[in-house]
C-alpha positions in Angstrom: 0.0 0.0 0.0 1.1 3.8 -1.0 2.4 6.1 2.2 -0.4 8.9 2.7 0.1 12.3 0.7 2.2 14.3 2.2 -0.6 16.6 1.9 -2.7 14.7 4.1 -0.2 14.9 6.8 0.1 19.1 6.2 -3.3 19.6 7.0 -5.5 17.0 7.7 -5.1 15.9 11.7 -5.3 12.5 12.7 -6.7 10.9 15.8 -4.8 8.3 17.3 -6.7 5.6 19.5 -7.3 5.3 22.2 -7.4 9.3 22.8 -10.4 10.9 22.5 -10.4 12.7 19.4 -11.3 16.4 19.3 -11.6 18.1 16.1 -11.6 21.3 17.1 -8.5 23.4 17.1 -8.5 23.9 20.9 -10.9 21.7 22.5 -13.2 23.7 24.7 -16.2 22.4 26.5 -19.7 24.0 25.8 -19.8 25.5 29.0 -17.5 28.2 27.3 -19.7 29.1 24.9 -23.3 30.8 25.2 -25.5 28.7 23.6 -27.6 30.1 20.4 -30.4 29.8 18.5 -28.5 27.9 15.3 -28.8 24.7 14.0 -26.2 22.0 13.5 -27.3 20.2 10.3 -25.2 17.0 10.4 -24.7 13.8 7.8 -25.8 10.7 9.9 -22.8 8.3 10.6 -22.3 6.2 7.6 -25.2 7.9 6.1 -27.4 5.6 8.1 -30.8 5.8 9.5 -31.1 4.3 13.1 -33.6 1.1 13.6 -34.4 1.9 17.2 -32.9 4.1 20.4 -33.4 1.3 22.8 -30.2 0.6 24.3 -30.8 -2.7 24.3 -31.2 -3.3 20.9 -28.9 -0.3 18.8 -27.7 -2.5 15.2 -26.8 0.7 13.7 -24.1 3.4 13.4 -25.8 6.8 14.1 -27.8 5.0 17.5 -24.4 5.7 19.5 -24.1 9.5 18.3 -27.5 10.7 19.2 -27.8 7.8 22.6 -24.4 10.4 23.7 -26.8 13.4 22.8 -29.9 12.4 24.8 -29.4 9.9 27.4 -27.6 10.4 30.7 -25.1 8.0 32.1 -23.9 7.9 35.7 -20.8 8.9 34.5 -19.1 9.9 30.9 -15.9 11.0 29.5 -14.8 14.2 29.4 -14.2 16.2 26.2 -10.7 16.2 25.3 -9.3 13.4 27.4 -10.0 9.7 28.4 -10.7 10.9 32.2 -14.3 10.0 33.8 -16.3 12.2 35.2 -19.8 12.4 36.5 -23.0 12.2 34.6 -26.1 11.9 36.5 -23.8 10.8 39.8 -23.2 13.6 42.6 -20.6 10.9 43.1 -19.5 7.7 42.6 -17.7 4.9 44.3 -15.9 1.5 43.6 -15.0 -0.9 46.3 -11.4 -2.4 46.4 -12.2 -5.5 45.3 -14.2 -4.3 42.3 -17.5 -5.9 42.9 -19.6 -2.9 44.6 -20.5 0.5 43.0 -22.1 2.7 45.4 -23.8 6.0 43.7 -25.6 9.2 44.6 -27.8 10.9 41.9 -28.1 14.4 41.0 -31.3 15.6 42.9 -33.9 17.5 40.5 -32.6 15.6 37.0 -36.0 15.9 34.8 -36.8 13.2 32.3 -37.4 14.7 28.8 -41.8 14.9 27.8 -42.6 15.8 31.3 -41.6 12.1 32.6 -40.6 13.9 36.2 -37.4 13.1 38.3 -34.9 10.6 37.6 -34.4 8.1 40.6 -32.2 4.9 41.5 -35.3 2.8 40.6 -34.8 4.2 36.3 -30.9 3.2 37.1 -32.1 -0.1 38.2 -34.5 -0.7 35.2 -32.2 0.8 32.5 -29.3 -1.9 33.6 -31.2 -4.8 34.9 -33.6 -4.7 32.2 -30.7 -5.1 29.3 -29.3 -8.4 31.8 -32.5 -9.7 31.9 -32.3 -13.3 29.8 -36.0 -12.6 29.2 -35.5 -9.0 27.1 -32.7 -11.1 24.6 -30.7 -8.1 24.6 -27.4 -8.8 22.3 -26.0 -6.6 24.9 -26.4 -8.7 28.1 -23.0 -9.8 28.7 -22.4 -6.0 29.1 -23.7 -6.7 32.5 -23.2 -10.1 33.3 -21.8 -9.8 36.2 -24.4 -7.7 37.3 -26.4 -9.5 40.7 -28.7 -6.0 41.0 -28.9 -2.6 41.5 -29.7 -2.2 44.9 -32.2 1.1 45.4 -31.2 2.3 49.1 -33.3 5.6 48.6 -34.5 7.8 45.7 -31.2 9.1 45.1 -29.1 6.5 46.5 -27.7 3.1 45.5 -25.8 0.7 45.1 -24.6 -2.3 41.6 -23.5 -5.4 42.9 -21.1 -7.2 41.2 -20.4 -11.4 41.6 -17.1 -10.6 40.2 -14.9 -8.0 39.2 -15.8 -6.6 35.8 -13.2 -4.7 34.0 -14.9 -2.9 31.3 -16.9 -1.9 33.7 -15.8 2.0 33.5 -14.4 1.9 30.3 -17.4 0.4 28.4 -20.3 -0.1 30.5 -21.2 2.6 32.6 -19.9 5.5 30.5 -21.1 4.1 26.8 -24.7 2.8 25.8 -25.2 -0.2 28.2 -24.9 2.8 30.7 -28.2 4.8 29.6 -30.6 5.5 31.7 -34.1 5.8 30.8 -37.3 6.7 32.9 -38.8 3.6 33.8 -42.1 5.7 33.4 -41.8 6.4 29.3 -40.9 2.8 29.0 -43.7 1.4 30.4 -45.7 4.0 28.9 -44.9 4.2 25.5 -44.3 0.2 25.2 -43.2 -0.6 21.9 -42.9 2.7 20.6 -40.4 4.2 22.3 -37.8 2.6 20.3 -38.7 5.5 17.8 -39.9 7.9 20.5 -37.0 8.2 23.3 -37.1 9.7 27.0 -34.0 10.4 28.4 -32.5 13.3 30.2 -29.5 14.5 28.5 -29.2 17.8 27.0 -31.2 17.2 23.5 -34.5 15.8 23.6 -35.9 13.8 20.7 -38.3 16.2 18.7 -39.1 14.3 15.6 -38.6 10.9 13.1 -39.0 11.1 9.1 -37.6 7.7 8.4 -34.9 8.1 5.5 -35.3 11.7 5.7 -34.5 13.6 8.8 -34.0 13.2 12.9 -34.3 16.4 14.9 -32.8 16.8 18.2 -34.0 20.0 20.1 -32.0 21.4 23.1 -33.6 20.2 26.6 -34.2 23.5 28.9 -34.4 21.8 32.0 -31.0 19.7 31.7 -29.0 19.9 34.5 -25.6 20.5 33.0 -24.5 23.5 31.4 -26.5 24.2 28.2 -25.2 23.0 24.5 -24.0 25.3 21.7 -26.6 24.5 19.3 -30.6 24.8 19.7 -31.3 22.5 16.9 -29.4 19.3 15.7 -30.8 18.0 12.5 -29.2 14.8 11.3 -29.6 14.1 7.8 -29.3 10.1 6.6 -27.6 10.4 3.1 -26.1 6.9 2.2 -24.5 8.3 -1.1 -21.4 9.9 0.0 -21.4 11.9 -3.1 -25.0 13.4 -2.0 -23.6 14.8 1.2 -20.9 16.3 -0.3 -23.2 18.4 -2.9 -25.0 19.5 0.1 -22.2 20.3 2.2 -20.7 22.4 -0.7 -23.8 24.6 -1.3 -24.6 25.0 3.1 -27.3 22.6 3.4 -25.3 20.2 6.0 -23.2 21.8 8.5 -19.9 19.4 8.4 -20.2 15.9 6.7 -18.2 12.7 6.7 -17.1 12.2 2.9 -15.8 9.9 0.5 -11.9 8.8 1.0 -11.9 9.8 -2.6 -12.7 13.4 -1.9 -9.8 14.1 0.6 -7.5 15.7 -1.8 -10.2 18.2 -3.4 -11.1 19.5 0.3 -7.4 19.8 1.2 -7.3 22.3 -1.9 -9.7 24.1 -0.3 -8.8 26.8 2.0 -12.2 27.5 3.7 -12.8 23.6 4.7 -11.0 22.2 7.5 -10.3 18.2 6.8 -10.0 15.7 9.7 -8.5 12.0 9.3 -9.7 9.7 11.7 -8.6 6.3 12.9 -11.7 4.7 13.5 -12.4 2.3 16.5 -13.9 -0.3 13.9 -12.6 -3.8 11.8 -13.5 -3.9 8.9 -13.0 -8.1 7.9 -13.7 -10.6 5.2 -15.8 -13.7 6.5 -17.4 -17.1 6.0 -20.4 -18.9 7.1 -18.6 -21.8 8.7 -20.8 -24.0 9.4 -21.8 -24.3 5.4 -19.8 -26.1 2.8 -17.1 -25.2 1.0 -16.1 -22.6 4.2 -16.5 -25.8 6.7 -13.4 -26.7 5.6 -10.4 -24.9 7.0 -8.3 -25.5 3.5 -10.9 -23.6 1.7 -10.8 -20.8 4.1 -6.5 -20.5 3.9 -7.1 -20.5 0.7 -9.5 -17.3 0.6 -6.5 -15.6 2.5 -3.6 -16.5 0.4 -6.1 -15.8 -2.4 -6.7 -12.2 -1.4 -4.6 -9.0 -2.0 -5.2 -7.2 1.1 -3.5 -4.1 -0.4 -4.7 -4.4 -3.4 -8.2 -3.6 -1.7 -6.7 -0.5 0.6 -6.3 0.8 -2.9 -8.9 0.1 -4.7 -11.9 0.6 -2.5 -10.2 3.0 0.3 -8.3 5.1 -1.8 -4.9 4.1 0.7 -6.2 6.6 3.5 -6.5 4.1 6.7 -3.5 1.5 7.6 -3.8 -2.2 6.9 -4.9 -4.4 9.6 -4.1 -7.9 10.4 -5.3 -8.5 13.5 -8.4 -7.9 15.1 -7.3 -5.5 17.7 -6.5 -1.5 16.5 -2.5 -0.7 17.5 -2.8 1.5 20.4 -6.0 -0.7 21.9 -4.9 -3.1 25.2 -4.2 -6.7 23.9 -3.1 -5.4 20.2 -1.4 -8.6 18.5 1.4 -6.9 16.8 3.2 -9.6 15.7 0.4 -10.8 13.6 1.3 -12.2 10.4 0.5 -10.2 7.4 -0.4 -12.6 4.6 0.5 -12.2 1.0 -1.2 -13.5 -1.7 0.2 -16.9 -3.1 -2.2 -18.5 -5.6 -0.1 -21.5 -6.4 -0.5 -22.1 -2.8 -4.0 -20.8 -2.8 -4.8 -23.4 -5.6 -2.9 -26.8 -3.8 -5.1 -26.3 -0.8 -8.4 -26.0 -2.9 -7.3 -28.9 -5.0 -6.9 -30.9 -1.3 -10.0 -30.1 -0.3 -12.4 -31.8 -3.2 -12.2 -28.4 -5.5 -9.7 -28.1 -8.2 -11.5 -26.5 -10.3 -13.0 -24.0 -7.8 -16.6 -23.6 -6.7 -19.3 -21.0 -7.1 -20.6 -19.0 -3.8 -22.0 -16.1 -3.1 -20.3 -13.1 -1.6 -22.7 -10.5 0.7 -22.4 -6.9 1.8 -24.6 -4.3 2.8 -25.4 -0.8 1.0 -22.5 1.1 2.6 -20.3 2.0 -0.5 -17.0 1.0 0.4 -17.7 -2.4 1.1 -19.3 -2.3 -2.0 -16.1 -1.0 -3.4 -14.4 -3.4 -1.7 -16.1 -6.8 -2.5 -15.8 -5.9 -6.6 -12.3 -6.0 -5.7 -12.3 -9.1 -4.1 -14.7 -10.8 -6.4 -11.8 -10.5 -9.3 -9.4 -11.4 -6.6 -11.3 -14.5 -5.9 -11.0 -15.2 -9.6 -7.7 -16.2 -10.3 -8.0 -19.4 -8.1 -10.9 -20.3 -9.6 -13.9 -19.0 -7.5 -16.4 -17.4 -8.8 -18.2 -15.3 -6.6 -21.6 -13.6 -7.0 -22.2 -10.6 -5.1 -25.4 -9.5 -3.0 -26.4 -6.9 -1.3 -28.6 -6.8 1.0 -30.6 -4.1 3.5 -29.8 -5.8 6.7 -26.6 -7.4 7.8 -27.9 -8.7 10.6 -31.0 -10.0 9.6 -29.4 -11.9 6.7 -26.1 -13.0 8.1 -26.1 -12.9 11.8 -29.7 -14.1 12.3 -30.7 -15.4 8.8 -27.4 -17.6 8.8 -26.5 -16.8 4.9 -24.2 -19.4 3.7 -21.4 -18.4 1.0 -18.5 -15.0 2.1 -19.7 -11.3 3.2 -17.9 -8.4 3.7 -18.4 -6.6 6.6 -17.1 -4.1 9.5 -18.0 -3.5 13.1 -18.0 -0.8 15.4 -15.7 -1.1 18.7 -15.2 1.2 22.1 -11.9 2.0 24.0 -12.4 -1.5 26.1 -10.7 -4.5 24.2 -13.4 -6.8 25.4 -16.2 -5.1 23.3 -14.4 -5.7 20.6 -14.0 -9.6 20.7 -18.3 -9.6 22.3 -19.7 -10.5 18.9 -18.3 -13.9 17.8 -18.9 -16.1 20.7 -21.1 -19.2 20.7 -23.9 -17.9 22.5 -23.6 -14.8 19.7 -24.5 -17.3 16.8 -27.8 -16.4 15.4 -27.3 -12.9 16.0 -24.4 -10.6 16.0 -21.5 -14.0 15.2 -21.6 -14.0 11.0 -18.8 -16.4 11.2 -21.6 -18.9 12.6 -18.3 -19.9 14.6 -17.8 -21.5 17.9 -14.6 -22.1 20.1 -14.9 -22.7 23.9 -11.4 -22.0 24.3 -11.8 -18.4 22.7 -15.1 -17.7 24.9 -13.3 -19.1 27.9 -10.4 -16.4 27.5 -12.9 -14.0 27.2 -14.3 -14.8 30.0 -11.5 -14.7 32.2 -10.5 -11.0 30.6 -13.1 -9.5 31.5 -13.3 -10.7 35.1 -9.1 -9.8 35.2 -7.9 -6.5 36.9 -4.7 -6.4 35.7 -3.9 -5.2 31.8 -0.8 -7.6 31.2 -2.7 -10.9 32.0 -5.9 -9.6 30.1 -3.5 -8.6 27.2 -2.3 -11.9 27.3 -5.8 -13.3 27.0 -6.9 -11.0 24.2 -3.2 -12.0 22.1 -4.2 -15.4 22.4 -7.8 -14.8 21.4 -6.6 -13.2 17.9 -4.5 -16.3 17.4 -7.4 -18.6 17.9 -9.2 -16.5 15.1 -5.9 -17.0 13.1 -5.8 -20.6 13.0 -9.1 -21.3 12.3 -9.2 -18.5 9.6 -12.0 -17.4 10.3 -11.6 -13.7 9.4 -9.2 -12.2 7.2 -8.6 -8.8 8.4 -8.3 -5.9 6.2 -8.2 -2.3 8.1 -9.8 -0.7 11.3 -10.5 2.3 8.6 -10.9 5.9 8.6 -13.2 8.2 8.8 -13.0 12.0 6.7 -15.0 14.7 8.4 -15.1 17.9 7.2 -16.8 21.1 8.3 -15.8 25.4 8.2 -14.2 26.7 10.9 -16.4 30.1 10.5 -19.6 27.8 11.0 -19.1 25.1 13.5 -16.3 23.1 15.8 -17.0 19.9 16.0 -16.0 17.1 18.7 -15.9 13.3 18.8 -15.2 11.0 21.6 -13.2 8.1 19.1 -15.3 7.8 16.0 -19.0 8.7 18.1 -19.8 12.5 18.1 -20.5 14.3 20.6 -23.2 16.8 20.3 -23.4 17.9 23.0 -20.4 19.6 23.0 -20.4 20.7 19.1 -19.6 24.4 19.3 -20.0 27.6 16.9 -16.8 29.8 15.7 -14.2 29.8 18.1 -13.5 33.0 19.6 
């Protein structure tokens, strides 16, 4: 793969994990700024609509950006940094052996839509409710080693723990397992509030046109200090080239855009660029359980079939690094001695002859509407080629619908998003995770046992340890082939707006007008 243009490095800034990124010049938090009457009109994350703002539930990209915008947590990170700090707590406490979390709320937070005061007894049905086997949250073993949240008064309590946790403060509490919603709107609004939201946090959700718009509106009676903007309006726009037209002529605000378009903005003086590393794999996969992908000599094959590079180029345009390993570099339990395969068709071709297909075999390669994997499996078809298999591609609305709970045989093409904990990152292909979030439809006790023991180990060497060895077990049994943890190109006018993101999720609340 190329270097990057020098002129990326000249003026485009890139975040490196696990640092919070801030795009702003000098990050200030929105307590610095009087808030105003404007409107942040934003490009949804990926382009993407949601499908629901339960936390229980969230399958898409822009779910995490707006849950940051209108839900409370006990406590969140700060702007700027990777520090804690407290959310709906007046404070917060871990016992020394990590199995106790004793709180005090905030007296006088207001639920959003006149839903009254938040107490411990919301806390305690916002977290028990996603470990509840019954509610089949993909979610739960966020909180598995949650006993119960213990309601000592209105405004205090107290999680109890059978173990120690340790994403706990890194994943949990501060991210979307950590939301708290009024217990009242829930039981309320039933079904719909998946598309009608109460929280507390400093937007409230106004209004839903499906495909079309999301308006967030600012929350008067939020108990922090008040957010730049009045009025976010998030616009899904799956063509990248869309958002860009309405970028240039003022309709959106700032935009994520096409890895094709970062040189034309870096010619332009009045746009500021921003390169982010993205918490996120991005992977090529197999339905395991199916023939020909049962077969581990079919899979090696895939990977010594496949020009890793080849597709950086091609469908990314060589902005984000090559991955191969699961695990981003500067994330705990990064493998970096990984190998990184080459292609070697001969090779490629021996082990498919082994298996029972010298000739090759037809299959079917899936992705979803999101144009770089798009990009990226027309590259790979013709990769797939030259050894023989032909490969018919198919695109389809839902990933996980089709793959995860649908069980698609054949290859797809895929990427997740990730937080700053390693465990999240390694959640989705266990064996209890087949039939939902596991497209590899694979199973190995060993891996689920490490990950096990990772999350319930204090100390970072031993669960670095566990996490190395998980990547390995993924390695020998092929069962992804690993291409980037990607990038992400925002842009936006510093005249107009100052934008902020916590890793790849942005923050809106503390999105800020022209610096002073």
């Amino acid at each position: 793969m190329m270097d990057r243009p020098n002129a990326h490095a000249r003026r485009a800034r890139r975040g490196l994990l696990p640092l919070v990124l801030a795009l702003a010049a000098l990050l200030i938090s929105a307590s610095a700024f009087a808030s105003s009457d404007e409107t942040l009109s934003v490009r949804a994350r990926s382009g993407a609509d949601i499908d629901t703002m339960d936390p229980a539930f969230y399958q898409g990209n822009e779910e995490y950006n707006i849950d940051l915008a209108i839900y409370s947590k006990l406590v969140r990170f700060a702007p700027g940094s990777t520090d804690l700090v407290l959310d709906a707590a007046e404070w917060m406490e871990l016992s020394d052996d990590g199995t106790v979390v004793e709180f005090r709320l905030r007296e006088g937070i207001q639920f959003h839509h006149g839903y009254g005061e938040m107490t411990v007894e919301d806390v305690k049905f916002s977290f028990e409710r996603i470990a509840d086997p019954d509610t089949d949250s993909p979610y739960a073993s966020e909180w598995s080693a949650l006993v119960e949240v213990e309601v000592i008064d209105r405004y205090n309590g107290r999680i109890i723990l059978d173990d120690v946790y340790a994403p706990l403060l890194s994943s949990t509490i501060p991210f979307t397992t950590g939301s708290i919603l009024s217990k009242a709107a829930f039981e309320d609004r039933g079904d719909q509030f998946a598309t009608r939201p109460v929280g507390s946090g400093p937007y409230y959700w106004a209004d839903w046109q499906p495909n079309q718009r999301i308006v967030l509106e600012r929350f008067d009676e939020y108990y922090g200090d008040a957010p730049y903007f009045k009025t976010i309006e998030i616009i899904p726009v799956v063509d990248a080239l869309i958002a860009e037209f309405s970028f240039d002529v003022g309709e959106l605000t700032a935009t994520e855009v096409s890895l094709e378009s970062v040189e034309r903005y870096l010619e332009d003086d009045d746009v500021t660029v921003n390169v982010l590393d993205t918490l996120r794999y991005h992977w090529i996969g197999f339905n395991m359980q199916a023939a020909p992908f049962d077969d581990v000599r079919v899979r090696q094959a895939v990977r010594l079939a496949v020009d890793i590079d080849e597709i950086l180029t091609g469908a990314y345009n060589d902005v984000p690094n090559r991955a191969n390993t699961m695990l981003a570099s500067d994330i705990l339990g990064h493998w970096a001695d990984a190998p990184a395969y080459q292609p070697d068709l001969e090779r490629a071709q021996a082990l498919l002859a082994e298996a029972g297909y010298p000739e090759g075999f037809r299959t079917t390669l899936i992705t979803d509407d999101v144009p770089v994997h798009q990009q990226a499996v027309a590259v790979l078809q013709q990769q797939l080629q030259r050894v023989g298999i032909e490969a018919d591609i198919r695109i389809v609305q839902s990933m996980f619908e089709d793959i995860g709970q649908g069980g698609a045989e054949g290859m797809h093409y895929a990427s997740f998003s990730a937080v700053l904990d390693p465990g999240y990152w390694f959640e989705w292909f266990t064996c209890d995770q087949i039939g939902r979030w596991n497209y590899w439809q694979w199973c190995n006790e060993e891996y689920d046992a490490l990950k096990d023991e990772a999350a319930r180990t204090a100390e970072p060497d031993e669960r670095a340890e566990r996490y190395v060895r998980m990547q390995q077990l993924i390695d020998e049994d092929v069962a992804a082939i690993w291409v980037t943890n990607g990038a992400s190109i925002y842009v936006h006018r510093a005249d107009e707006v100052q934008p902020v993101f916590l890793a790849m999720y942005a923050q809106y609340m503390y999105w800020t007008g022209p610096q002073e």
